[in-house]
N, C-alpha and C positions, 0 to 999 in steps of 0.2 A: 079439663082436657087431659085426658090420658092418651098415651100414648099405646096402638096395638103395633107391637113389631113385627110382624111378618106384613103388614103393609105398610107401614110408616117409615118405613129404611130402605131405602132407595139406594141401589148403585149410581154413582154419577153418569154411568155411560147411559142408562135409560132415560135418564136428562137431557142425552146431549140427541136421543132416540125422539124419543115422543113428549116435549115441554110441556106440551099445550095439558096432556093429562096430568102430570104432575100439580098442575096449577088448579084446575078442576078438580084434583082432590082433594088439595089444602081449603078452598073456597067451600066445599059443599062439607067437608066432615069437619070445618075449623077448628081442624088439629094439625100442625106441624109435619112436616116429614123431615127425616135425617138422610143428607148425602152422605155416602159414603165412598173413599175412596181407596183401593187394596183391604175393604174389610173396615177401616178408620171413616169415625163421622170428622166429615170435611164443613158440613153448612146444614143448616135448619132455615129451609122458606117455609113460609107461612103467608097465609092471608093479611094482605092490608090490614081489613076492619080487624083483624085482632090482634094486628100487632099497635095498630094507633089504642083503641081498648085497653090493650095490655099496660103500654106507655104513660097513656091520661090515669089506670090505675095506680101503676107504682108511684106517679107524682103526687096523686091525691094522701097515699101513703106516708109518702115521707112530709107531706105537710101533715100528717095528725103525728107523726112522730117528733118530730121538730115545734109542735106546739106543746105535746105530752113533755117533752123535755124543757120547754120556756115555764110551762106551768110547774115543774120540779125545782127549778132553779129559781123558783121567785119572781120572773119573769111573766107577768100577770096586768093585763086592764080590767073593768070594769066596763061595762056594755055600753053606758055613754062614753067615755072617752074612747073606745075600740071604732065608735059611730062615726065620731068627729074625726080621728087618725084618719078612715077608711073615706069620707066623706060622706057619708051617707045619712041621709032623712030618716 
């Protein structure tokens, strides 16, 4: 997702002008846009599916970090007992 500024940066008052395209752009190019207000970003909408996307990723993240760091620290099962903790067949 990069971002192009000369569409992506949005005055606020165009928001408060025509919503409904603002939202149609976020949806169809699934890139953010920045409100700006006197010049200053005020807010970044985005599309739902990529902000849930975005969210489920950083979680999925910080569980391989958080297990990269149990496995550094000693903090370690073994596949049967990981089975039986989790319950699983």
């Amino acid at each position: 997702m990069n971002t192009k500024f000369p569409e992506d940066i949005i005055p606020m008052g165009n928001l408060k002008i025509n919503p409904e395209k603002i939202i149609r752009q976020v949806q169809e190019s699934h890139r953010p846009v920045i409100l700006t207000n006197r010049g200053r970003g005020v807010a970044v909408p985005q599309a739902l599916s990529d902000f849930e996307s975005g969210a489920e990723e950083r979680m999925f993240m910080r569980g391989v970090l958080k297990g990269m760091v149990d496995l550094a620290e000693g903090r370690e099962r073994n596949l049967d007992d990981a089975k039986r903790y989790l319950n699983i067949e």
